[in-house]
C-alpha positions in Angstrom: 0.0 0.0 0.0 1.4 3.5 -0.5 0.0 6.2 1.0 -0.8 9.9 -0.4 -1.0 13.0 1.0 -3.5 14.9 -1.7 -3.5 18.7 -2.5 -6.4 18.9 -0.3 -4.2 17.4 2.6 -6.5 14.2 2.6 -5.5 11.5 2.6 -5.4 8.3 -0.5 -4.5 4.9 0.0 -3.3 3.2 -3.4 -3.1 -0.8 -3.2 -0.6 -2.6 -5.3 -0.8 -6.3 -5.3 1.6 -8.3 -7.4 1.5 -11.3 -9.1 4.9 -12.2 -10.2 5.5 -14.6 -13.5 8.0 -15.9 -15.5 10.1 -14.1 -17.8 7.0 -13.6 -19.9 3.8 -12.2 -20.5 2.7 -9.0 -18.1 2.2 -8.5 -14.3 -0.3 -6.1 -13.3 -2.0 -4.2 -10.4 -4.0 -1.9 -9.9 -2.6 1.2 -12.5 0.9 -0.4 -13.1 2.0 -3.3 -15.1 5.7 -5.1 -15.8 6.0 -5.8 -19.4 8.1 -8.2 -20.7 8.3 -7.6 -24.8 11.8 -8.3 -26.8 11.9 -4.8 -27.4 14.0 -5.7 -31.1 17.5 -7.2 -29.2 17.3 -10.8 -28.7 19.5 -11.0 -26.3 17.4 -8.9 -24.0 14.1 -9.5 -22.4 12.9 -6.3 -21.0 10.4 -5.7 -18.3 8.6 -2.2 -17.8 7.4 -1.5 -14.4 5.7 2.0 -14.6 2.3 3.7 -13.7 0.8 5.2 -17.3 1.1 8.8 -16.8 3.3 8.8 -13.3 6.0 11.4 -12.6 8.8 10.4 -10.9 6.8 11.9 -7.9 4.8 9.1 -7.9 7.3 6.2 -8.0 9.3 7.5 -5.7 6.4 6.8 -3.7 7.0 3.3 -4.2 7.6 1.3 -1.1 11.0 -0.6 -0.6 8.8 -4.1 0.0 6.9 -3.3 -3.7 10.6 -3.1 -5.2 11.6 -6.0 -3.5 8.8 -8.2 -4.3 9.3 -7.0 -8.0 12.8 -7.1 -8.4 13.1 -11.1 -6.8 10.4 -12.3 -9.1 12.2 -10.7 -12.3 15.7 -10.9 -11.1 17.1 -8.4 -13.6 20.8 -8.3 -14.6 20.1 -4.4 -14.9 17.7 -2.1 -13.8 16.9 1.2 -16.3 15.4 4.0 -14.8 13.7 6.4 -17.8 11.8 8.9 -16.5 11.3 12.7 -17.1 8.6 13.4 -19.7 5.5 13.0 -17.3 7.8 15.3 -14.7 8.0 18.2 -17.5 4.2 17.5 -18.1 3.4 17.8 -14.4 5.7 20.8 -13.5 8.1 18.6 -11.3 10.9 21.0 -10.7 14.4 19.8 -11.9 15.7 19.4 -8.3 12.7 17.7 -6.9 13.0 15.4 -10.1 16.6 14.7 -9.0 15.7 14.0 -5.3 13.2 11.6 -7.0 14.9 9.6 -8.8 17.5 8.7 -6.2 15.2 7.3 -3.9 14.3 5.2 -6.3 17.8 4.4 -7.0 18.7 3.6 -3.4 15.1 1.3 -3.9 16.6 -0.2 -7.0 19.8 -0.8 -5.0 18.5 -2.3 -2.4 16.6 -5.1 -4.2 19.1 -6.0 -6.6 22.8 -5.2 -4.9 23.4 -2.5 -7.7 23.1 0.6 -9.2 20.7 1.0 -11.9 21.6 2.7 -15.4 19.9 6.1 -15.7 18.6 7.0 -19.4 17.3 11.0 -19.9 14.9 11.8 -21.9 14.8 13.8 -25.0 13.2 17.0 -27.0 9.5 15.9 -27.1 6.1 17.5 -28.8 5.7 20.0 -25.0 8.8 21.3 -25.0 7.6 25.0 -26.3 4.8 25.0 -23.4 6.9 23.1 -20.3 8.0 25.1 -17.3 11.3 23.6 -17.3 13.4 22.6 -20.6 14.5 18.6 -21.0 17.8 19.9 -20.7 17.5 20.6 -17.5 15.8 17.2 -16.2 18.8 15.9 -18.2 21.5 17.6 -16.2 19.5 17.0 -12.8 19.4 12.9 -13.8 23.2 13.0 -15.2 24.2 14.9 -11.5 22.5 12.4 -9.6 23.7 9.3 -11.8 27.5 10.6 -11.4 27.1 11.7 -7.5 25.9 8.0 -7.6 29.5 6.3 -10.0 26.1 4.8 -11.8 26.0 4.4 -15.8 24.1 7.0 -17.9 23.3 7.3 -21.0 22.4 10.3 -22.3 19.8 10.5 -24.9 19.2 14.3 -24.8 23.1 14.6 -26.2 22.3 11.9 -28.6 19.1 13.2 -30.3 18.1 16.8 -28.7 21.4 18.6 -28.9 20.7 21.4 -30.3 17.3 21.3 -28.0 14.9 21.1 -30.9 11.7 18.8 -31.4 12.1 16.2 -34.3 8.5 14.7 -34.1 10.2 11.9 -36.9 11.3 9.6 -33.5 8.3 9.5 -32.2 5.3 7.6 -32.9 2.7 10.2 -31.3 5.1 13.0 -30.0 5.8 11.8 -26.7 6.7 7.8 -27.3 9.3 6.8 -29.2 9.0 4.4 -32.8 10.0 1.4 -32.5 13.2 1.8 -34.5 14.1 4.8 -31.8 13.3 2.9 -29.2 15.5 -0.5 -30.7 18.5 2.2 -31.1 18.3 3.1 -27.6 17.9 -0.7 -26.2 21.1 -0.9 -28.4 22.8 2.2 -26.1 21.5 0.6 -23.3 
């Protein structure tokens, strides 16, 4: 269970049971699910553990138990942690966003004995309306990645870095096409 303190200082209770699998196929709960697709590299079988829409806000919300339970049913030889376009979306300020992600680094560590790899994000379709630039959720996730000796790799150098939108790797704006998203398995 994770609890929630809402704006209105009420507070939500969200329940996340798991069901944990083989290597295949999809876990879900309750407004999260662990994909396991072959992503175009055979030699990888990745799962995606994410809430549709969440900020890094709300996984760091995450309990250490939930990781746990997660990471010993999947038993990953790495952990990826990708997050920062729902944090422009939801005006998560660069240094909250940083604080973020390493609690759930130091979740990550805890469950699997090592530092996860940290992938930015890029120039997407909101980038003329957000509060704060990609570049600078980039910078907060390569600080904490280096303060941390964990791998990053940075996709905003790769394909923002001049800072400009190029709708043509993404399928909708915001998610990547499959052939983007194979390149950066590849980097990975």
């Amino acid at each position: 269970h994770i609890q929630t303190i809402n704006s209105d200082a009420s507070l939500s209770r969200i329940e996340m049971a798991v069901t944990v699998r083989p290597k295949t196929g999809t876990l879900e709960h309750h407004g999260a699910a662990i994909t396991s697709e072959s992503g175009g590299v055979s030699s990888l079988v990745p799962y995606n553990l994410s809430i549709s829409g969440a900020a890094s806000t709300e996984h760091a919300l995450i309990t250490r138990q939930y990781f746990m339970d997660v990471i010993e049913g999947v038993n990953p030889d790495k952990v990826v942690i990708a997050h920062s376009t729902n944090d422009q979306n939801g005006n998560v300020t660069p240094s909250q966003y940083a604080a973020n992600l390493d609690t759930i680094a130091n979740r990550v560590l805890a469950a699997t004995g090592f530092e996860p790899v940290f992938v930015t994000g890029i120039v997407n379709s909101n980038e003329a309306t957000a509060t704060y630039n990609m570049s600078e959720y980039a910078a907060a996730m390569e600080e904490v990645a280096n303060a941390r000796g964990a791998k990053i790799v940075n996709l905003y150098e790769v394909f923002s870095p001049t800072g400009v939108y190029d709708a043509s790797i993404y399928q909708d704006g915001i998610h990547y096409t499959t052939e983007e998203s194979s390149k950066i398995a590849r980097l990975v």
